[in-house]
C-alpha positions in Angstrom: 141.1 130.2 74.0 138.7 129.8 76.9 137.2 132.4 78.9 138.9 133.5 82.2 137.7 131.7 84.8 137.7 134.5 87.1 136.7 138.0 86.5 137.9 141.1 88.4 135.9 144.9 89.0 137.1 147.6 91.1 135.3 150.6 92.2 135.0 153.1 95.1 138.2 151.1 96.7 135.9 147.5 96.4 137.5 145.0 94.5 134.6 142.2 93.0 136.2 139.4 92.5 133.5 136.9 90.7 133.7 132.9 89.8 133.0 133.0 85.8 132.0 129.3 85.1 127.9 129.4 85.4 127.5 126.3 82.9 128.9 124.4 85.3 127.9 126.1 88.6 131.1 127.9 89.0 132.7 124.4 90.0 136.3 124.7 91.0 139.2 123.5 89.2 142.8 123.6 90.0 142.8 126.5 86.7 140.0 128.1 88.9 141.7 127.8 92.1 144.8 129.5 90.5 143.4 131.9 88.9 141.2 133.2 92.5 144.7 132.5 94.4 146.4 134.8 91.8 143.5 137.4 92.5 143.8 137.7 95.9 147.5 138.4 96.2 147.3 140.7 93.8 143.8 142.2 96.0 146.3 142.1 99.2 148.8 144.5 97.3 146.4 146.9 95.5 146.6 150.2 97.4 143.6 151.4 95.6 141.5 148.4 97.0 140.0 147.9 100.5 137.4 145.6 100.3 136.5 142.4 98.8 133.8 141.2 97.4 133.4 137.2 95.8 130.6 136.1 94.4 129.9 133.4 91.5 128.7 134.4 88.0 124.9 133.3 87.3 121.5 133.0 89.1 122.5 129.5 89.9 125.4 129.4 92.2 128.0 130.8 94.2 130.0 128.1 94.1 128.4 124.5 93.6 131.5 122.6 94.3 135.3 121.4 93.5 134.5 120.0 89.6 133.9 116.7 89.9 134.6 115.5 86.7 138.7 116.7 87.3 138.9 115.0 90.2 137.3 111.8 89.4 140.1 110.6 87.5 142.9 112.1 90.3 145.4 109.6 92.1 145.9 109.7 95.9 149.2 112.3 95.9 147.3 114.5 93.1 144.2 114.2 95.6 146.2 115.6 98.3 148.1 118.1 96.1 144.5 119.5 95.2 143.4 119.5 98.6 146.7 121.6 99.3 145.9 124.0 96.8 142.8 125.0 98.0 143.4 124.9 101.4 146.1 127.7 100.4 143.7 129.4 98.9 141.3 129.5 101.9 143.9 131.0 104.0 145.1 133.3 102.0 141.3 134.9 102.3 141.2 134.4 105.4 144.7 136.0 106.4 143.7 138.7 104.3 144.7 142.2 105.3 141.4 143.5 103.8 138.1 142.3 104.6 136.4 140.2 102.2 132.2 139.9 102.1 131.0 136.4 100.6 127.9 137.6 98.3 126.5 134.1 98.4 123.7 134.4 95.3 122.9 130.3 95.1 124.1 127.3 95.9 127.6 127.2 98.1 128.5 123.5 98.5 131.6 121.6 99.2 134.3 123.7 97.9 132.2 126.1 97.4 131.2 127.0 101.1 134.6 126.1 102.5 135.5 129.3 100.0 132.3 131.2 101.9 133.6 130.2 105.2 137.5 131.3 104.5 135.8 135.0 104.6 135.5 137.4 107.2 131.5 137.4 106.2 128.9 135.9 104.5 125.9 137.9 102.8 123.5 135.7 101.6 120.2 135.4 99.8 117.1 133.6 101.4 117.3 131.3 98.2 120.9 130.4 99.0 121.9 126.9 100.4 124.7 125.7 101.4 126.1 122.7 102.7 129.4 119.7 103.0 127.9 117.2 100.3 131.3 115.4 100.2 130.0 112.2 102.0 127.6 111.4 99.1 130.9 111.1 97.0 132.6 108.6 99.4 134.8 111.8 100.4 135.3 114.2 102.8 136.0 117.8 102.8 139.4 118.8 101.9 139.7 122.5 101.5 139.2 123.0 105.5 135.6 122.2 105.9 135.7 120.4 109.0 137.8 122.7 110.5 135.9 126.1 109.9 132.8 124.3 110.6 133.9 123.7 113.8 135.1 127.1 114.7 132.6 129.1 113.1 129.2 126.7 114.4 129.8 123.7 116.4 131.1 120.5 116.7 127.5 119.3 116.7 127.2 121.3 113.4 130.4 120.3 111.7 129.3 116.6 112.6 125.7 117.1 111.0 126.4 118.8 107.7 129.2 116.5 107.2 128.3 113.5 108.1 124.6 113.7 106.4 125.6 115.4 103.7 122.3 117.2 103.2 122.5 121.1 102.2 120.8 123.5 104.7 118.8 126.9 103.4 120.2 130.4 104.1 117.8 130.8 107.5 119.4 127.7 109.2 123.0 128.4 108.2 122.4 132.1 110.0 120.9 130.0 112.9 123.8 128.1 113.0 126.6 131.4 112.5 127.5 130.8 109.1 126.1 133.0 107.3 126.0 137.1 108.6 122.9 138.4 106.9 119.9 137.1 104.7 118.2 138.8 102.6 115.6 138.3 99.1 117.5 137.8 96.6 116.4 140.7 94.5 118.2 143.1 97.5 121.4 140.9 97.7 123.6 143.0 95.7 122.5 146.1 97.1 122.8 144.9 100.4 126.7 143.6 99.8 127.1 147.3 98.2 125.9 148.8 101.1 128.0 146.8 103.7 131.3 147.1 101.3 130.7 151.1 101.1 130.7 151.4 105.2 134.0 149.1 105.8 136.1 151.3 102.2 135.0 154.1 104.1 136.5 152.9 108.2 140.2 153.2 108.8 141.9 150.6 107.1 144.7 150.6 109.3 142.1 149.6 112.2 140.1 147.0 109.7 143.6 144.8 109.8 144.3 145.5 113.4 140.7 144.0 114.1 141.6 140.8 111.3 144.8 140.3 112.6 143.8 140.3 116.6 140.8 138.1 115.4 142.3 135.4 113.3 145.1 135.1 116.3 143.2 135.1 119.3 140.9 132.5 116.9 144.5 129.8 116.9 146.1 130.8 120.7 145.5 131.0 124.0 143.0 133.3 125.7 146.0 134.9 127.1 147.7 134.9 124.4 145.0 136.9 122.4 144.7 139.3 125.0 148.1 139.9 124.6 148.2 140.6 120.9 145.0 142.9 121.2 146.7 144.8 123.5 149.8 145.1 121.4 147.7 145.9 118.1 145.6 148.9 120.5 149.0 150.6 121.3 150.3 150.4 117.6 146.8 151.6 116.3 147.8 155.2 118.8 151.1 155.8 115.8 148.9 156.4 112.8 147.0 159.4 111.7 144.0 157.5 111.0 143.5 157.3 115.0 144.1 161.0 115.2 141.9 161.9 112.7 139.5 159.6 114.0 139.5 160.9 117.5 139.2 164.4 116.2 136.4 164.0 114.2 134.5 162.3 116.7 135.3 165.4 119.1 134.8 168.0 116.0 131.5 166.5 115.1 132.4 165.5 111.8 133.0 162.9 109.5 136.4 161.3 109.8 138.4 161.5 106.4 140.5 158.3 106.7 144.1 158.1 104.4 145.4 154.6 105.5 148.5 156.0 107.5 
């Protein structure tokens, strides 16, 4: 029987959710894609979870890609029906109710950095790259690459990194907004850690408040967003997480936080 093709850690309340296929850069497959879908609803549920962190297994990559090989021999509705899958995927991260930290360790391309981009951030060490190679394989993204380019960077930058094709190093994609931190790769694990550790210990009630108000004002109106913001600060003043919040911060002490 083959090894699991993803592999799943929790500790302190932060789930580690890593890609376990490093001989062949962590490329994903429709098992692959099932098997990270599968972990994140089960991620959304756990009430002992209240971060996530995904990474890829190996020195080499984060995510190098879809594989290839499996889709080289797809037809045009199995093409789509991939594309589906892994779109669903995507916003499944991204509608999350917990926030998940991309610990981007090598090379995130195609697939691999739509995955990066379908989280609420993106750690990443200075030896990282990452880029929409798609073109170069008479393709074009299809797990929402062209989309979260756009909203994330630019239109300019959506146009360059998938029209040329050409990956960028961890530097420029942080130029751009794509990636949240850089550091040497020797510290990138530690630095994740250390992120992970502050948001398990902030009110998690607040966390989704602030996904939720951002991934909707991101697909409406200004208005609109304003709106739901406004509804999520009101509901945010019925839980004991704000009282004990707001007392703490009055008391001069450390707010002890218990997700109600």
């Amino acid at each position: 029987m083959s090894e699991a093709p993803v592999s799943i850690h929790t500790r302190d309340a932060i789930r580690t959710i890593t890609v376990q296929r490093p001989e062949k850069l962590n490329a994903l497959n429709r098992q692959t894609l099932e098997a990270l879908d599968a972990a994140f609803t089960e991620a959304a549920q756990a009430d002992d979870v209240r971060v996530v962190i995904l990474t890829g297994a190996g020195p080499k990559a984060f995510v190098a890609g879809a594989d290839i090989a499996e889709m080289n021999a797809l037809t045009p509705v199995q093409g789509r029906d991939f594309s589906l899958l892994g779109q669903r995927l995507m916003r499944r991260i991204e509608r999350l109710n917990k926030p998940v930290i991309a610990m981007v360790n090598g090379f995130a391309l195609g697939g691999g950095m739509e995955l990066a981009m379908a989280c609420h951030l993106r750690i990443a060490a200075d030896s990282a790259k990452v880029g929409q190679p798609e073109i170069n394989l008479g393709l074009l993204p299809g797990f929402g690459g062209t989309q979260r380019l756009l909203r994330l960077a630019s239109r300019a930058a959506a146009l360059e990194l998938c029209l040329l094709g050409a990956p960028i190093d961890a530097l420029r994609a942080q130029q751009l907004g794509l990636v949240n931190r850089v550091v040497p790769a020797a510290e990138l694990e530690a630095e994740t850690l250390k992120v992970a550790t502050q948001l398990a210990g902030a009110a998690p009630l607040a966390l989704r408040g602030i996904l939720d108000a951002i991934n909707v004002g991101g697909e409406c109106g200004i208005e609109e967003g304003l709106e739901y913001e406004s509804a999520q600060f009101g509901l945010a003043f019925s839980t004991q997480d704000m009282r004990e919040g707001t007392s703490a911060f009055l008391e001069r002490r450390k707010p002890e936080f218990k997700n109600c």
